[in-house]
N, C-alpha and C positions, 0 to 999 in steps of 0.2 A: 699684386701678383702673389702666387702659394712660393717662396723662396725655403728652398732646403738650405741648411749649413752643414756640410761636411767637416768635419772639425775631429784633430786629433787631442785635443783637450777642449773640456767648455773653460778656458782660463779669461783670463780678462781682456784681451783682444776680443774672443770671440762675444763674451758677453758683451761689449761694445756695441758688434756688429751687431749682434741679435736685437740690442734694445733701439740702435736707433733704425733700425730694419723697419720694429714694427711702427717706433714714432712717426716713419713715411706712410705708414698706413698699407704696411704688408702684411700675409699672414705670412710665420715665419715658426719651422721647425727647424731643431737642431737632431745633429744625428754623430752619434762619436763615432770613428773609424776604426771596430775594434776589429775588421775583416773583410776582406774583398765580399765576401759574401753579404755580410751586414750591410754594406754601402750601397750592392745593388737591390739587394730586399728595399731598403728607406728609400731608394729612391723610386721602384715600383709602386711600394704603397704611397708616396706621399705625392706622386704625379705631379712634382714641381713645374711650373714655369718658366725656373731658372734653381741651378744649383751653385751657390758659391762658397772657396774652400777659403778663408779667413786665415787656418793656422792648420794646415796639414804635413806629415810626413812622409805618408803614403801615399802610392799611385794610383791616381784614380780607377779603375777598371773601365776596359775599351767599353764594356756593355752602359756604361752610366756615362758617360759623354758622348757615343755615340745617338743615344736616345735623348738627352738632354744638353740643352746650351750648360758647359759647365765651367768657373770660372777659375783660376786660382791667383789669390793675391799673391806676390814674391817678391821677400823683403829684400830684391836689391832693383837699382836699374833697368830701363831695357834693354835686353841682353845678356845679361848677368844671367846664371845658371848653376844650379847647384844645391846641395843640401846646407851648405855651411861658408851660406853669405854672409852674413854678418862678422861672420868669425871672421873671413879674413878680411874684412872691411877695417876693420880693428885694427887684425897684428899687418896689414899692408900697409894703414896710415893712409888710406882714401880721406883727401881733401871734398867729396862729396858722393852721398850715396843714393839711394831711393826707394820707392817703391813699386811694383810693378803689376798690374790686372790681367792677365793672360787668359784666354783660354785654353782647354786642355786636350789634349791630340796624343798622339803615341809616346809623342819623346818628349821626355821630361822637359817644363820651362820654355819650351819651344814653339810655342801655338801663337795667334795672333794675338795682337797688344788689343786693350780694352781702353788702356788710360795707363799713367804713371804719375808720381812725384817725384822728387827731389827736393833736398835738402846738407844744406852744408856740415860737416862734422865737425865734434870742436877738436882745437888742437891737445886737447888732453884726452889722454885715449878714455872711453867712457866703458863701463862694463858692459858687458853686452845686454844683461836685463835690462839695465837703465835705459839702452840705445831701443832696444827693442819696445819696451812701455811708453818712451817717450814721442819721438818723431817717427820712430817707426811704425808703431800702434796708428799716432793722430792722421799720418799719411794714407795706411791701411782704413780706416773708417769711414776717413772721405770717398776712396775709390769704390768703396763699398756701398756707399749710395750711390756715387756716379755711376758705377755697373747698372745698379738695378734700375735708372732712369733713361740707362743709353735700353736694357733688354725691351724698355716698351716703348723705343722709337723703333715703328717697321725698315727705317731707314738707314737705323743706322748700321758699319757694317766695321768689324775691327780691322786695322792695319796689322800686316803678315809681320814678322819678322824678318829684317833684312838689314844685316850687318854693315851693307855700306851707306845707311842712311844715318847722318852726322848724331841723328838721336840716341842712335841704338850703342854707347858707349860700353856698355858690358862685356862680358865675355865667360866663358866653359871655364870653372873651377871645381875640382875634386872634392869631394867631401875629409875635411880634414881629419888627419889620423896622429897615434901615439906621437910620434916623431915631429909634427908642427904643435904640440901641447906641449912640447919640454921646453926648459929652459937651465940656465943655469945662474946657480949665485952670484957669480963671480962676473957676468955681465952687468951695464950700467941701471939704474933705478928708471931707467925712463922705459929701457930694452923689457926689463920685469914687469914694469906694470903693463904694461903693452899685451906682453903674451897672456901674464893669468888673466886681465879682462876682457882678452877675445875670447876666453871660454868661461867666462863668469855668468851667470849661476848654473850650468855645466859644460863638459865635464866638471873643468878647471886646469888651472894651470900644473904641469907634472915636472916634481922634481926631487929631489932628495935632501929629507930634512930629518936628525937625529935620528939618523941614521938606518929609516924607510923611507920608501917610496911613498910620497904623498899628493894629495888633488891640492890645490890652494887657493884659496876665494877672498874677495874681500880686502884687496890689499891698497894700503893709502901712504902717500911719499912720506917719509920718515925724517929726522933730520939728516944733513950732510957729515959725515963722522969717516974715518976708516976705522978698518976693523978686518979681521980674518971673514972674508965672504960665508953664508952661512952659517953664522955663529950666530943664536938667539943668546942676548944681551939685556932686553930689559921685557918688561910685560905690564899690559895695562888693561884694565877692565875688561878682562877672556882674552884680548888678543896680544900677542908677541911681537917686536922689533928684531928684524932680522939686518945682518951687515948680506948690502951687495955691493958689486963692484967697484961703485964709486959713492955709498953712500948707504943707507939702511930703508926699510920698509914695513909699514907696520904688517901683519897679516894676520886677515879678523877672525878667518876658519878654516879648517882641514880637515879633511880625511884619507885617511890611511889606505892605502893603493890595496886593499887586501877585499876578499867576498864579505857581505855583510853590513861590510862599515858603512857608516852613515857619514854627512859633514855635520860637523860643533866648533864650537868656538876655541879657538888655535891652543889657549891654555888649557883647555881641559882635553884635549886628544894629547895635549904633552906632559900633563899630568907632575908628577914630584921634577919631572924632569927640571922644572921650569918655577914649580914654587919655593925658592929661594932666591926668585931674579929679584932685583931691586924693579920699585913702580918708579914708572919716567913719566913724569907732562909728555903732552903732545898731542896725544889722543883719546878723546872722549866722542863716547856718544849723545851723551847727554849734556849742554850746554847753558849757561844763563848769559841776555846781556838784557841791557833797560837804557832808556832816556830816562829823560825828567818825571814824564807819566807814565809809560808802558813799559814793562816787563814783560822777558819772551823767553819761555822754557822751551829749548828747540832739543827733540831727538829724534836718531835717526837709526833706528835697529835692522839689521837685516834680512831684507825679505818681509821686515816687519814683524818676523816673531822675537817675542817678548816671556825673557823668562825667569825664575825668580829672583835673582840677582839685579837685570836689570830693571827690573818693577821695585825692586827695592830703592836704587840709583835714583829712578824717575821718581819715586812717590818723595824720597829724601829734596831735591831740587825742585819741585812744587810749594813744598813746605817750605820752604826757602824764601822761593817767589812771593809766597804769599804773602809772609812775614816785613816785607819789604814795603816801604811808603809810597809806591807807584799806584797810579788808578786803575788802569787796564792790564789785564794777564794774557797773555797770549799764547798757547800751549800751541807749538809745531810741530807737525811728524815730518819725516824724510820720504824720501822718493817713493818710498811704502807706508802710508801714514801707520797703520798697524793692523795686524790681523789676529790678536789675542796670545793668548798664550802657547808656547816655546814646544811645539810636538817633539821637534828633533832631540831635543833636550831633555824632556821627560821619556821619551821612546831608551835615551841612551844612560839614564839613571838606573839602580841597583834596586828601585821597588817601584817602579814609571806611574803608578797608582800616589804612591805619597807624594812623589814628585808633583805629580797634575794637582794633589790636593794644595801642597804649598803653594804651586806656581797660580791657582787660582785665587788666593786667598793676600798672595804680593799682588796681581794685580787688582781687585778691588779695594788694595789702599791706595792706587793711583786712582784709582776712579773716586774715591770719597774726598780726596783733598781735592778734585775736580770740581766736586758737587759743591762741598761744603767753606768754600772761599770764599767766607763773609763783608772781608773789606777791601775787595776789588771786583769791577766787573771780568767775566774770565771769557775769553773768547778764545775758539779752535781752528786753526788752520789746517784744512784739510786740499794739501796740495797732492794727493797719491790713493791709491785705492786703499780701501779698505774693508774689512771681513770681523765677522761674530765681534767677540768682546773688544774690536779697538773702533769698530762702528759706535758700540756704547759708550766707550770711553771718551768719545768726542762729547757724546750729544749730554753730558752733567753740566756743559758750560754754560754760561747765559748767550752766547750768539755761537751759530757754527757756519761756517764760510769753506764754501767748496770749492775748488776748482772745475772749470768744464770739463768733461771727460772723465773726470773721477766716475769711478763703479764702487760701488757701497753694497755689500752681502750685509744687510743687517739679520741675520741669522745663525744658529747651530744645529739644525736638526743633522746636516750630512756630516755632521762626526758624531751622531749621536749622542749630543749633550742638550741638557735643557735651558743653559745658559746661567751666567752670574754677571759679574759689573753692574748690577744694578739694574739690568734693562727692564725689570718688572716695576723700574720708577723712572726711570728716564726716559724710555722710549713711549708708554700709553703718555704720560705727561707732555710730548713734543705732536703725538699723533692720532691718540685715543686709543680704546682701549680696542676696537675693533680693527681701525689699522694696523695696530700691533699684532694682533692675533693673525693677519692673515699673513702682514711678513716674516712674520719668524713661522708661520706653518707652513707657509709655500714654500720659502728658503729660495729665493731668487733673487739674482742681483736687480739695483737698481741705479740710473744713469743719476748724477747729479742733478739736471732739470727737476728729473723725478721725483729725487728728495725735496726742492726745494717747493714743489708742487704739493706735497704730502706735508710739506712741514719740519719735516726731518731736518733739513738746515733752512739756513736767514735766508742766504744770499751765494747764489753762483758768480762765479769771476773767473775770466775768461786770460789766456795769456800762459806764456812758459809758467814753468813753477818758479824760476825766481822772480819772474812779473808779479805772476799774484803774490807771492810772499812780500813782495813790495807795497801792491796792492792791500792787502790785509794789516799793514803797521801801519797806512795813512788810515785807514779806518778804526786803526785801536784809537791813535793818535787824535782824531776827531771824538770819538766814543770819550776820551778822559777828557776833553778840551770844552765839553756843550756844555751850555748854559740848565741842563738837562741832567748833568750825570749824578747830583746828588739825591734826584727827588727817583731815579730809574734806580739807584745802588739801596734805596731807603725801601723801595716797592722789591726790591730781590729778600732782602734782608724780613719783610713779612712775610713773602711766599715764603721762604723756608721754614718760617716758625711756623706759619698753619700745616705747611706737612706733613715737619717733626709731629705735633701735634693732634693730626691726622693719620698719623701711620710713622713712627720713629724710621727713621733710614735703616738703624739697626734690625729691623724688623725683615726688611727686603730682603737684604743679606743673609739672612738666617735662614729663611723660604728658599732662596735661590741655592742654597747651599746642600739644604737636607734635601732637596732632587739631584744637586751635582753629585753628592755621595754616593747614591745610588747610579748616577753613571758611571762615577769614575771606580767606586769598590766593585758594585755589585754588576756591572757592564749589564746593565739591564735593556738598551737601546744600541750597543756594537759598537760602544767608543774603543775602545781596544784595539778591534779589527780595522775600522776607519783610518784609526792613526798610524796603524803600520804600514796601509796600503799609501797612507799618503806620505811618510816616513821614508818607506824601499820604492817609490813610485811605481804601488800593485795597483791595479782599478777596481773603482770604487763603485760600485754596483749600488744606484738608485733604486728605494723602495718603489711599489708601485704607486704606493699613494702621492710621493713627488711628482711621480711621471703624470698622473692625472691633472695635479696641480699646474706644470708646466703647462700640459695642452689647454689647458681650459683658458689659463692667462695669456699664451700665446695666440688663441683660436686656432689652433689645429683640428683640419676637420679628418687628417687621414696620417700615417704615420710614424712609425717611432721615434721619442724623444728623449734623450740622457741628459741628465742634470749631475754635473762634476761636483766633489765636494772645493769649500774653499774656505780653509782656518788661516 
């Protein structure tokens, strides 16, 4: 079938949908919803067979579902209605939530059912990104092929919505406002985390801390202590420990309730405030533990951006690792494996140009103690998406291991950079030098099958992310235990030297750098522009050459196509 995607971001839901759209063997356009008018132009020109919206905020217009079957996924229940379900799925403490295929009619979330899931929520309240990427994305991709398989039975026909049928558990919720985002200190730790990760990663949670009005993201239980409620107390690697009611919290980011402000990392919005607190254990992002043979560098940065501080952290606890008499290395990312380097963080520096230049130059010292880990085999755990340089920073290891579902942007063209971490050795050496060439020109994402079809990683593995990560230590665990592994560590330890030899490492890094200078001084390609739009969340406007690129890889034969950036 010709399938539009209405989509208020091309984010990682959507690119989901899109990739495994076409893996059913659809052609499949995407179309951003930057205006009613836009929405019904795309879908005139692209004369769908079916329209489905994956991740929209906007309302459809009567003229593009009356003329097309049009779909919209909604991440609650059947029944459930609203702009800001999830939110309150969260701060209500729903013992189980879902997801929902409707079609689209006048009134909002009210059209007949297509399909649903469900799924139970854990008892610890989860952020709402996480809940969103996680079960709610995997639930949303499913119905998204089941859609497009129910649209070409002539038979089949969706059930109405109707509240007294035992299925339809949901119910009319308001779109949440100021007043359900507040909270206060002086409430218990269980009450805090609750509210700020029903609006985690936006708004955030609102509250008053040294003495503004701030958003608050990223908060993890702290120890049990008292204390004067609201009182920052100690600080550890960017984020701060706060006392609440019955105990403390750590909180990893903030922004300032004011126009302009961006979110950063909690101590640096708090600035001298804060730099005389004493450093407490308790919280790190960056982790080491080991058995007998395998060592496992686990971090987990937020949202996945990475920046020059903690690329210093990571590169410092690899060298570590390395140093260590374990056989296998296992290098883990967090629910975001990585998406490169730190925009917000350089956007919000005093010279955002040096910034980018440092914060690129910290991370390709993670990527080189990647690469260059002589006496262990190094394998990558890729349980979460990932984008530009933390796509590379995976692929230096001798095995990379995805999880299903993972999306991979191995690319930079849509922030206008040419790229560093090495991918002018890492990535032609996993894929050649023509694959290469096409995914970092095209700049699309691609499904994990996909990479492990192309090369790009070993092996997919299917299961939660704490399965696979399970999954993936039985594997280190056998990889240091084979009758195999000295004669596989003896042939790594050649390929390196013909390289070096072939082309010094240092050599790449110097190439990839004297064209990043030129993007990042001379903005010779709109990294500037890129970063801010994606910094203030402005839109980011696809060259045309992308857009060709897209159609041609999607086979679109009619239609316009937006291709979002993703650092």
């Amino acid at each position: 079938m010709r399938i539009l995607l209405l989509c208020s971001s091309f984010n990682g839901l959507t690119q989901r949908a899109w990739l495994e759209l076409r893996r059913a063997g659809h052609d499949v356009t995407v179309e951003l919803a930057v205006s009613e008018q836009v929405m019904v132009e795309a879908a005139q020109l692209a004369e769908p067979d079916l329209i489905i919206c994956p991740f929209l905020k906007e309302k459809v217009p009567a003229l593009v579902w009356r003329n097309h079957r049009t779909i919209i996924i909604h991440p609650g229940p059947p029944g459930d209605r609203g702009p800001s379900s999830l939110d309150w799925a969260i701060a209500d403490a729903e013992a189980e939530w879902g997801v929902t295929a409707l079609q689209a009619v006048q009134e909002m979330d009210a059209g007949p059912i297509w399909g649903y899931r469900t799924f139970a929520m854990p008892a610890e309240p989860p952020r709402k990104s996480a809940l969103y990427n996680g079960p709610v994305a995997n639930a949303a991709v499913e119905l998204v092929v089941e859609v497009a398989a129910k649209a070409m039975d002539a038979g089949f026909v969706p059930v109405p919505l109707d509240y007294r049928s035992p299925q339809v558990r949901g119910r009319a919720r308001p779109a949440m406002r100021h007043g359900d985002r507040e909270f206060s200190w002086s409430q218990s730790t269980d009450e805090v985390l609750r509210r700020v990760r029903s609006a985690d990663g936006a708004p955030g949670g609102r509250v008053m801390l040294d003495g503004r009005m701030m958003r608050v993201f990223d908060v993890h239980r702290g120890p049990v202590g008292a204390g004067t409620p609201g009182a920052v107390v100690a600080r550890r690697e960017g984020a701060v420990l706060v006392n609440t009611g019955d105990g403390t919290v750590w909180v990893g980011h903030l922004r300032v309730e004011e126009p302009g402000a961006i979110k950063l990392p909690a101590a640096t919005v708090l600035g001298e405030r804060v730099a005389g607190l004493e450093e407490r254990p308790g919280y790190s992002e960056v982790t080491y533990d080991r058995s007998d043979t395998v060592g496992v560098v686990s971090f987990d940065f937020y949202n996945g951006a990475m920046s020059s501080e903690q690329c210093r952290r990571l590169a410092s606890a690899l060298r570590y690792a390395a140093a260590q008499d374990t056989r296998v290395l296992v290098v883990r990312g967090g629910e975001v494996f990585s998406n490169g380097i730190h925009l917000n963080v350089i956007e919000a520096a005093r010279h955002p140009e040096l910034e980018a230049w440092t914060n690129i130059n910290a991370i390709n010292q993670v990527c080189r103690e990647v690469i260059t880990c002589a006496g262990q085999l190094v394998v990558t755990s890729v349980g979460g998406n990932a984008g530009a340089g933390g796509v590379m920073m995976g692929l230096g290891a001798d095995r990379v291991l995805v999880r299903e579902g993972v999306v991979l942007n191995p690319h930079y063209r849509t922030m206008g950079l040419f790229g560093s971490e090495f991918w002018t050795y890492v990535l032609p050496r996993r894929v050649g030098a023509v694959v290469a060439r096409r995914l970092t020109g095209q700049a699309l994402p691609i499904s994990a099958a996909q990479a492990v079809e192309l090369g790009l990683a070993d092996r997919m593995m299917a299961g939660s992310r704490p399965a696979f990560e399970r999954t993936v230590l039985e594997y280190a665990e056998r990889l240091a235990a084979g009758d195999d592994y000295g004669r596989l560590l003896e042939i790594k330890r050649q390929a390196q030297e013909a390289d070096e030899r072939r082309k010094p490492l240092e050599a790449y890094r110097m190439e990839e750098l004297a064209e990043m200078s030129r993007d990042m001084f001379d903005d010779r390609n709109g990294f500037r522009r890129a970063r801010q739009a994606f910094v203030h969340k402005g839109k980011v406007v696809a060259t045309p050459d992308q857009l060709a690129a897209h159609r041609e890889l999607s086979g679109a034969s009619a239609g316009p196509v937006v291709v979002a950036s993703h650092m």
